[in-house]
N, CA, C and O atoms as CSV, one atom per row, in Angstrom:
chain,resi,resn,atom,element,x,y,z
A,1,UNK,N,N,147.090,141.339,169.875
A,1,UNK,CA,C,146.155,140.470,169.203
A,1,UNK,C,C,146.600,140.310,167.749
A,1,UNK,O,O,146.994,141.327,167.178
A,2,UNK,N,N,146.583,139.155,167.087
A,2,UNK,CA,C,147.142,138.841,165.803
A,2,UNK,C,C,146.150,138.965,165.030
A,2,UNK,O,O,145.108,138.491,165.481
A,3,UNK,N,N,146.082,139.522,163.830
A,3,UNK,CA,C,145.441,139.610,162.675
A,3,UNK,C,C,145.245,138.913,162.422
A,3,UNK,O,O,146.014,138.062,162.869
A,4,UNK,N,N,144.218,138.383,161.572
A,4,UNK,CA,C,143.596,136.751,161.042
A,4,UNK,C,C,144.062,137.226,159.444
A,4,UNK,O,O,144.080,138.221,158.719
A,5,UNK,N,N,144.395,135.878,159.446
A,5,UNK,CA,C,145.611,135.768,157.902
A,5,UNK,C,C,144.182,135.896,157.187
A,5,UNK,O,O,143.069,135.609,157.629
A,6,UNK,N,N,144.701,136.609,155.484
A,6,UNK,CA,C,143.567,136.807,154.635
A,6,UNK,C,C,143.945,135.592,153.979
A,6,UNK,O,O,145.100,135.172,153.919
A,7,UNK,N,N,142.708,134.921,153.380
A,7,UNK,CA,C,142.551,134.268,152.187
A,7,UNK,C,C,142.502,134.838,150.640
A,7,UNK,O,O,141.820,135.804,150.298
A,8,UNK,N,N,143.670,133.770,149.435
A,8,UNK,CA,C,143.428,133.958,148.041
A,8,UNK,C,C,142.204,134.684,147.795
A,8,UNK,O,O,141.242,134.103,148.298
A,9,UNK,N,N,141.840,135.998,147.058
A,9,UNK,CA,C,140.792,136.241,146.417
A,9,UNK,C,C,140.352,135.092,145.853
A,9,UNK,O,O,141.318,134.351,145.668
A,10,UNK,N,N,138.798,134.348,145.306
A,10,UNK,CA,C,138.026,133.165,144.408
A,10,UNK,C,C,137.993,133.945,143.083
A,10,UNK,O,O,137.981,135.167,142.937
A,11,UNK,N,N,137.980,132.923,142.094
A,11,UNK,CA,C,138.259,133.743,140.877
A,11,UNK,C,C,136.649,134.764,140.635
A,11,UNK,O,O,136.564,135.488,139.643
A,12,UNK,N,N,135.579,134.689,141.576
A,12,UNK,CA,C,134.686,135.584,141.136
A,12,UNK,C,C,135.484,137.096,141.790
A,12,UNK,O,O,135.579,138.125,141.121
A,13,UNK,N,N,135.757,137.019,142.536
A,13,UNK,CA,C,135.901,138.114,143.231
A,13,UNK,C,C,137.332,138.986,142.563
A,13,UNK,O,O,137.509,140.200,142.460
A,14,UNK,N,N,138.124,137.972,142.223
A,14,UNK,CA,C,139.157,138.711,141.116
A,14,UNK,C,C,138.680,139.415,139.624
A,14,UNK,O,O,138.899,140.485,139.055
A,15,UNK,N,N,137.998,138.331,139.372
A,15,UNK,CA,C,136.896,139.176,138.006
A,15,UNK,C,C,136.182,140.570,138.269
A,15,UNK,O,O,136.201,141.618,137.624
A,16,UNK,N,N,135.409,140.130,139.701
A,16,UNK,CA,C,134.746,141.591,139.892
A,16,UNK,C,C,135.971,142.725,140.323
A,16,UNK,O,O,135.915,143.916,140.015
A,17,UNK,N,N,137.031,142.123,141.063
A,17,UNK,CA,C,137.804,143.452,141.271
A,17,UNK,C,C,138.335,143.950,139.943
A,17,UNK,O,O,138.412,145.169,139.784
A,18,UNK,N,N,138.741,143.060,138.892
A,18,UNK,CA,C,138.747,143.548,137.663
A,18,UNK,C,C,138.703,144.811,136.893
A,18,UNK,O,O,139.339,145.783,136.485
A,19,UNK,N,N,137.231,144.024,136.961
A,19,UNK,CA,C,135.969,144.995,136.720
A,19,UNK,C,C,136.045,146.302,137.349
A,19,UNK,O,O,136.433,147.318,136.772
A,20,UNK,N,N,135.649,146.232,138.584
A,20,UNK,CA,C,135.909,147.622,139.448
A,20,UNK,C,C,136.830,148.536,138.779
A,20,UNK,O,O,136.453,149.626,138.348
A,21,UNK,N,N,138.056,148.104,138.680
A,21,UNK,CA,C,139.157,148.573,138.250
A,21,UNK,C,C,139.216,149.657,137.022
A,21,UNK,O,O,139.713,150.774,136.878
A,22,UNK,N,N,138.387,148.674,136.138
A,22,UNK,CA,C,138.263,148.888,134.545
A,22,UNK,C,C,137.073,149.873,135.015
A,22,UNK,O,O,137.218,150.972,134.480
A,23,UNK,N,N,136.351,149.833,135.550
A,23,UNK,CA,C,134.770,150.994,135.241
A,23,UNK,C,C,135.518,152.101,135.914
A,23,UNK,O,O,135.307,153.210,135.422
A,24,UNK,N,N,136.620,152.039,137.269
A,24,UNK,CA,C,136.516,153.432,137.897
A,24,UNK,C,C,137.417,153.828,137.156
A,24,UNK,O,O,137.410,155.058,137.199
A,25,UNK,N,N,138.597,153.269,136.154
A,25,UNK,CA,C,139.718,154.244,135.508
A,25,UNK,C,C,138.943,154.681,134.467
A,25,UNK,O,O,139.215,155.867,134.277
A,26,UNK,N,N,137.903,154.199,133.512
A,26,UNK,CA,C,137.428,155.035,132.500
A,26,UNK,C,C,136.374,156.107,132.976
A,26,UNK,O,O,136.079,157.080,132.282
A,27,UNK,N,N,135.805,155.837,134.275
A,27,UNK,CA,C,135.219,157.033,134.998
A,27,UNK,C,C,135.965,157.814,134.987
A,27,UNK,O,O,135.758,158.650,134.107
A,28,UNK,N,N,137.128,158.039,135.802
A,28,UNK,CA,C,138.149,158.829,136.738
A,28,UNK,C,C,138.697,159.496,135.160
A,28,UNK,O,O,138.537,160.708,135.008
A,29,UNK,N,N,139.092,158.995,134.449
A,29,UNK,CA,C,139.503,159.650,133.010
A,29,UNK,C,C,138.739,160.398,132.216
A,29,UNK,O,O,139.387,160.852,131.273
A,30,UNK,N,N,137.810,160.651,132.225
A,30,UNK,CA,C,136.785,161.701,132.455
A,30,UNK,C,C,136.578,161.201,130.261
A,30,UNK,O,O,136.884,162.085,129.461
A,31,UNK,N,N,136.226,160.233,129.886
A,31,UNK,CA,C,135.894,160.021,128.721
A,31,UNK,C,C,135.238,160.772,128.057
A,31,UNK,O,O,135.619,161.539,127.173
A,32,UNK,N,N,133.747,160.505,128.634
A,32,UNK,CA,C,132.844,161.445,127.776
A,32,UNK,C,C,133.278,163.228,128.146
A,32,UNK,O,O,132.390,164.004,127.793
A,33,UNK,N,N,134.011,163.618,128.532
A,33,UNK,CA,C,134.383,164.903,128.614
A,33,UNK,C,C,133.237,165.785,129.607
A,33,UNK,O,O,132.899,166.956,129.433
A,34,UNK,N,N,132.685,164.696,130.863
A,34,UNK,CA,C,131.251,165.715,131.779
A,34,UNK,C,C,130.179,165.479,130.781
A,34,UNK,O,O,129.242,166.220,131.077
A,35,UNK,N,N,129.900,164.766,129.716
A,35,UNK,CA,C,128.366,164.239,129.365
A,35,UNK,C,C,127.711,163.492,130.308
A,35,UNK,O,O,126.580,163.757,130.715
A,36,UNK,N,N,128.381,162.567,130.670
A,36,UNK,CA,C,127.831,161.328,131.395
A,36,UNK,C,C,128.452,162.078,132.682
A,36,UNK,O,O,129.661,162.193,132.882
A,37,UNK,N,N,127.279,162.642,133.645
A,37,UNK,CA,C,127.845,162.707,135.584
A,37,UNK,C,C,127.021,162.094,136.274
A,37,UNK,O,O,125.921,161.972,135.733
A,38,UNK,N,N,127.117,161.704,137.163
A,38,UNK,CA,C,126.518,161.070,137.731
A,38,UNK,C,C,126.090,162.516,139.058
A,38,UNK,O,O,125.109,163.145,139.455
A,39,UNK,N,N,126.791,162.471,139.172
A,39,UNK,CA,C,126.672,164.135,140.214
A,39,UNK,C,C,127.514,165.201,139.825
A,39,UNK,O,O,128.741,165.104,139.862
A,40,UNK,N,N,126.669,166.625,139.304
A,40,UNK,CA,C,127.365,167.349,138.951
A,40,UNK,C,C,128.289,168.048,139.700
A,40,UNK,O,O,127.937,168.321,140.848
A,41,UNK,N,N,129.658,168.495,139.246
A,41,UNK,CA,C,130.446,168.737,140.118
A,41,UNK,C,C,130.015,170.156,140.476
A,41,UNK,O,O,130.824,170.464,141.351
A,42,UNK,N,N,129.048,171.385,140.260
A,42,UNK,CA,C,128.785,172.134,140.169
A,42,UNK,C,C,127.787,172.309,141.333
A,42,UNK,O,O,127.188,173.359,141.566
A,43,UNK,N,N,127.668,171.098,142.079
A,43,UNK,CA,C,126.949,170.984,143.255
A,43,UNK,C,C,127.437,171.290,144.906
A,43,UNK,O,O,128.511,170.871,145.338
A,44,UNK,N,N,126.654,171.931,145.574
A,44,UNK,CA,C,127.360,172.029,146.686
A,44,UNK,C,C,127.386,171.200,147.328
A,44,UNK,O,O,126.389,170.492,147.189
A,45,UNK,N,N,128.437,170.679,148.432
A,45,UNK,CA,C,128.906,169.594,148.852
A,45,UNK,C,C,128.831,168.339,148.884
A,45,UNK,O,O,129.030,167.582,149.834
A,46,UNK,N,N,128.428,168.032,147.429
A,46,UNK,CA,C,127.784,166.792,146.959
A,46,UNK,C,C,128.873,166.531,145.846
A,46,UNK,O,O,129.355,165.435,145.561
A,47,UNK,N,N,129.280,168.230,145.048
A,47,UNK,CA,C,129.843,167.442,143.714
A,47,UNK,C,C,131.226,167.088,143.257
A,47,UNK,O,O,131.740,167.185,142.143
A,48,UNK,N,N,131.871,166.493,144.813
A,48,UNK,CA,C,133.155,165.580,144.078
A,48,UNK,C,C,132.431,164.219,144.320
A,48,UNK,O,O,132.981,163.398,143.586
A,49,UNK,N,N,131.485,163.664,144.999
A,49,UNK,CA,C,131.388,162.385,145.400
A,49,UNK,C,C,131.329,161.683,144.840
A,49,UNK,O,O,131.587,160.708,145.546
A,50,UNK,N,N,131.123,161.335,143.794
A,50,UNK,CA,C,131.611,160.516,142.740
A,50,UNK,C,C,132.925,160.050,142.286
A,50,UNK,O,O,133.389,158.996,141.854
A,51,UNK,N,N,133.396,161.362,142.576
A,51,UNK,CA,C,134.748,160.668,142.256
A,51,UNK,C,C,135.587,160.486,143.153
A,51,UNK,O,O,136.780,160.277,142.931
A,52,UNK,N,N,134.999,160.549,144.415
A,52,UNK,CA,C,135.545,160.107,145.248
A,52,UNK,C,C,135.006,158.316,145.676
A,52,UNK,O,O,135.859,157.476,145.961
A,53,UNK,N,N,133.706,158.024,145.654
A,53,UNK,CA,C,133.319,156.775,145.000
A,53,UNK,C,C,134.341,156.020,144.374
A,53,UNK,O,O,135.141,155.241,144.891
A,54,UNK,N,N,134.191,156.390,143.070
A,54,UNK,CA,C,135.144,155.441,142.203
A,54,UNK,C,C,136.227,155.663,142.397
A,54,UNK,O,O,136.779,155.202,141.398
A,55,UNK,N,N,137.424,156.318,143.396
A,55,UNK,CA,C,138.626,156.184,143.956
A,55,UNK,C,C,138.398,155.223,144.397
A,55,UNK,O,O,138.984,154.218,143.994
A,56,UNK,N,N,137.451,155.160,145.405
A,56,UNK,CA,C,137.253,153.873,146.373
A,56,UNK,C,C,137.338,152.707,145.820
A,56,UNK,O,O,137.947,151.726,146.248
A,57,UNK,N,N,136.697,152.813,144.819
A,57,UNK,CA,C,136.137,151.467,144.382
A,57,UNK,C,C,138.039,151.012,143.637
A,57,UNK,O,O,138.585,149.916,143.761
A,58,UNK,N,N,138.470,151.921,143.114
A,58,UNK,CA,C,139.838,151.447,142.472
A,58,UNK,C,C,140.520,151.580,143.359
A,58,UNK,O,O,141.641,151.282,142.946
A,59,UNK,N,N,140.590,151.918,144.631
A,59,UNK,CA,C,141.680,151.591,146.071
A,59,UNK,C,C,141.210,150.262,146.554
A,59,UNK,O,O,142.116,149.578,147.031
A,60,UNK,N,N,139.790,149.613,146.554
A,60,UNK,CA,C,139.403,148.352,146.821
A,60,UNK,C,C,139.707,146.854,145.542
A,60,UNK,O,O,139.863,145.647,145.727
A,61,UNK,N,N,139.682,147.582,144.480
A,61,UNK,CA,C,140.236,146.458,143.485
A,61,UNK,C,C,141.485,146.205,143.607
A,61,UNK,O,O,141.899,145.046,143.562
A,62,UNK,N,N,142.458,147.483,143.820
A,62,UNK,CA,C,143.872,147.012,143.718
A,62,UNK,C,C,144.012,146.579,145.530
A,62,UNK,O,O,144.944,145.825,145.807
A,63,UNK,N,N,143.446,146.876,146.252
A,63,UNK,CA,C,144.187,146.125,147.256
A,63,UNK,C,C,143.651,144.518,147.034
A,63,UNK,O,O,144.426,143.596,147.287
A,64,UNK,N,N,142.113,144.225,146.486
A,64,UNK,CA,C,142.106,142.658,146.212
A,64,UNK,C,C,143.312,142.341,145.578
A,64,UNK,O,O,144.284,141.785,146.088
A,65,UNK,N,N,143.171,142.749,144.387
A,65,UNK,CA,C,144.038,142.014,143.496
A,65,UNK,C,C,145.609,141.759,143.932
A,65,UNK,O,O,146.187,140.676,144.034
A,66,UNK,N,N,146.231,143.366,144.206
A,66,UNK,CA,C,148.005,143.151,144.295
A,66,UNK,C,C,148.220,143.364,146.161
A,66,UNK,O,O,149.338,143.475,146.666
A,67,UNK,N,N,146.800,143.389,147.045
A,67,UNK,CA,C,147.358,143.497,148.319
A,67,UNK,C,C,148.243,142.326,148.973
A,67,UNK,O,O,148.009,141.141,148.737
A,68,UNK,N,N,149.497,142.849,149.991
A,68,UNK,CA,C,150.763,141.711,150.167
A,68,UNK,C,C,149.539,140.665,150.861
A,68,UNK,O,O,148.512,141.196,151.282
A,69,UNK,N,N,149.738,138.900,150.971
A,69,UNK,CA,C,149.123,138.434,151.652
A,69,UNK,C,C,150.629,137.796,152.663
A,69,UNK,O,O,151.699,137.282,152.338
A,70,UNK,N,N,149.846,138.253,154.281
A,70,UNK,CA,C,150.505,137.436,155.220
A,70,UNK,C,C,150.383,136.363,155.037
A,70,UNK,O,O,149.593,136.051,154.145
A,71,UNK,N,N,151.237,135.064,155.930
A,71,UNK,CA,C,150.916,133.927,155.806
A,71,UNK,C,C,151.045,133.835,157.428
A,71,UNK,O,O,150.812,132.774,158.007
């Protein structure tokens, strides 16, 4: 069965992957130094999820943005 060819990202959806991009690397870079958590990592089996979240979210921007497109 053949894969259905993807379509150009629309320029909203390039903006928001952008975006994505830009919020999960200054997350993931840990700025405020653990002021700002969203879930403490000090939690039991709760406290990487966050940053496992915003992996996601920056494995989903870069495949919008630089994923190969078939034709």
């Amino acid at each position: 069965m053949a894969e259905p060819a993807r379509a150009e990202p629309g320029p909203l959806r390039s903006i928001a992957a952008l975006l994505a991009i830009a919020l999960a690397l200054v997350y993931l870079s840990n700025v405020g130094q653990g002021t700002f958590e969203l879930v403490p990592d000090a939690a039991p089996l709760f406290g990487n999820l966050d940053e496992v979240v915003a992996s996601l979210v920056l494995f989903w921007g870069s495949l919008t943005l630089f994923g190969r497109r078939r034709s």
